[in-house]
Backbone bond lengths (Angstrom), bond angles and torsions (degrees), N, CA, C in turn:
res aa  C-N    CA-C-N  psi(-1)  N-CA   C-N-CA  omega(-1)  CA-C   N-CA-C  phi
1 X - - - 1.449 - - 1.536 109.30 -
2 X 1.565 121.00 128.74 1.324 124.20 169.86 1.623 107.49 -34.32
3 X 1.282 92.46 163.02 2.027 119.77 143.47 1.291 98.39 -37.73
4 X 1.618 112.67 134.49 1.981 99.98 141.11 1.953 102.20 -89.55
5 X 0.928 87.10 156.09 1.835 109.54 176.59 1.505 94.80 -85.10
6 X 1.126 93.58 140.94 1.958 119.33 163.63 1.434 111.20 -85.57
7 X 1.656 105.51 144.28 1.544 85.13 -179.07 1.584 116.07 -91.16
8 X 1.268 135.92 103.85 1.564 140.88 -143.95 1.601 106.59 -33.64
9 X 1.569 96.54 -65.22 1.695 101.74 161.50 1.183 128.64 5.84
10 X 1.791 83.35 -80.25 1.645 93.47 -172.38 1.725 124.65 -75.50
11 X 1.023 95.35 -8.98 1.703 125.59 -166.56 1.632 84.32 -68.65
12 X 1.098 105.75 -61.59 1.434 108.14 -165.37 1.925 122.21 -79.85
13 X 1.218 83.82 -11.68 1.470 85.12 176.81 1.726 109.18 -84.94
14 X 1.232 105.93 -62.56 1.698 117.89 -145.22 1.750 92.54 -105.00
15 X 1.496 109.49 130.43 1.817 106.51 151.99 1.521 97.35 -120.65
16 X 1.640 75.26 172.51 1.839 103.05 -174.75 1.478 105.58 -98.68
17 X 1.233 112.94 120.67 1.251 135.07 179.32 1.892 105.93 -69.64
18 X 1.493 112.84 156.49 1.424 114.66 -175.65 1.531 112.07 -47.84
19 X 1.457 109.10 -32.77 2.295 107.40 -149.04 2.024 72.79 -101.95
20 X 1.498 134.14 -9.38 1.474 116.45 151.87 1.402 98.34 123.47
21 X 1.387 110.58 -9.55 1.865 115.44 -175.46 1.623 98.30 -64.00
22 X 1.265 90.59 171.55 1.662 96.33 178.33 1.737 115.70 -120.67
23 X 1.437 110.43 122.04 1.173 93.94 -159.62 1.784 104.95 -116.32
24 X 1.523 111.88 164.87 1.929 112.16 -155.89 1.450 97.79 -138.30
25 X 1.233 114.15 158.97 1.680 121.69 155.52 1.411 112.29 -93.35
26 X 0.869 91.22 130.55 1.362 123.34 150.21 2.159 129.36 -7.65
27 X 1.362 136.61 84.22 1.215 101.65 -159.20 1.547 109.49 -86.57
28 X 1.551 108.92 -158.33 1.280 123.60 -163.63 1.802 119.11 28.27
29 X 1.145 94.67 87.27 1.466 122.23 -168.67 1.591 115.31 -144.97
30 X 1.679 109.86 -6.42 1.374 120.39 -175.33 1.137 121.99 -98.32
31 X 0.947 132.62 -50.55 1.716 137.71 176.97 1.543 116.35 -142.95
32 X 1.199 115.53 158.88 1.304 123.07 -178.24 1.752 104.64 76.77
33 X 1.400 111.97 43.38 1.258 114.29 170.67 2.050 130.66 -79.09
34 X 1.021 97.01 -1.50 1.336 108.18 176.33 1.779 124.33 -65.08
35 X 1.176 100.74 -54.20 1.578 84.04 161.18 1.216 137.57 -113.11
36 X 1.639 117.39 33.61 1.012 129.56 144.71 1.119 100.83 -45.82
37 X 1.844 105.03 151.01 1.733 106.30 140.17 1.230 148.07 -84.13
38 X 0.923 165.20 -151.20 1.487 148.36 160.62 1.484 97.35 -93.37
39 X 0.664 113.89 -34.35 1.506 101.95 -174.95 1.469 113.28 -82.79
40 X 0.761 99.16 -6.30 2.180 124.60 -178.57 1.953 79.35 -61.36
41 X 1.272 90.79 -74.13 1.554 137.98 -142.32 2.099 100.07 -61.37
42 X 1.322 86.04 -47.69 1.755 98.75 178.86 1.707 94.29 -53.97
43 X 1.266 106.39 -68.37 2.068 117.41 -164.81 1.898 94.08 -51.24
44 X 1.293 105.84 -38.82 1.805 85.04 -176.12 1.437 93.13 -82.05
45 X 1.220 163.36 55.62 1.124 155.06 145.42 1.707 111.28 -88.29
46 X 1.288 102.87 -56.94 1.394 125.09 159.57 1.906 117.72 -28.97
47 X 1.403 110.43 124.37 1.661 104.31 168.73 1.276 94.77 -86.97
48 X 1.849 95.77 162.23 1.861 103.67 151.81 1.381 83.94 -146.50
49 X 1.623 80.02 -170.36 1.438 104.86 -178.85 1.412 151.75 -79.78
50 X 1.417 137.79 142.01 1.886 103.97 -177.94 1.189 124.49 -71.34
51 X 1.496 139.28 144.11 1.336 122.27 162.01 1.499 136.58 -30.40
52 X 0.710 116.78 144.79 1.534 118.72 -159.43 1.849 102.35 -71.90
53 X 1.117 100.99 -29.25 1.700 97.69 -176.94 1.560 96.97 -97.47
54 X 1.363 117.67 21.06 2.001 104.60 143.82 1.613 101.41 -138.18
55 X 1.465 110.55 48.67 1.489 114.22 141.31 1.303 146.41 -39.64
56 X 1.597 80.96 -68.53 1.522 109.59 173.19 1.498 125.99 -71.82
57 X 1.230 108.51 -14.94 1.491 112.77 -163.95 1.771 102.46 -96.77
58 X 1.573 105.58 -27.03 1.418 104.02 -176.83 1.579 109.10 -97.21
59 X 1.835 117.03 -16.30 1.074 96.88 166.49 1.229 125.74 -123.63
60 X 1.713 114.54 52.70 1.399 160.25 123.07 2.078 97.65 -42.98
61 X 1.559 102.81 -54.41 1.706 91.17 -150.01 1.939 95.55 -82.55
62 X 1.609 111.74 -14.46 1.383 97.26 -173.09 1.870 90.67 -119.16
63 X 1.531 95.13 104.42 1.329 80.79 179.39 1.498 130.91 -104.89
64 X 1.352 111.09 18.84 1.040 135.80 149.76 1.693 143.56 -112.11
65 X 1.269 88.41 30.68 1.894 97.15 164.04 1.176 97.96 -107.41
66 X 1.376 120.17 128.41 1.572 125.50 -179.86 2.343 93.00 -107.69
């Protein structure tokens, strides 16, 4: 049986952290930074995590990052 394919997307967005969670940036962080505040701007710098009920669905698309 082939490889399964990753879905690039997701490949590129989200990694798997050591304890297996999946961790993301942050959006609106790209343009239109002016009237943000900095302090807006500092907290989206920061990753977190996905909700736990789209675990499965994103690491469904990379099925080979352990």
């Amino acid at each position: 049986m082939p490889k399964m394919k990753s879905h690039r997307g997701a490949a590129k967005r989200f990694r798997k952290t050591g304890s297996g969670k999946i961790k993301r940036n942050q959006s609106h962080r790209r343009h239109i930074l002016t009237k943000k505040s900095t302090k807006r701007k500092r907290h989206l710098r920061t990753a977190s995590y996905i909700h736990a009920s789209d675990e499965k669905l994103i690491a469904r698309m990379m099925p080979y990052k352990h």
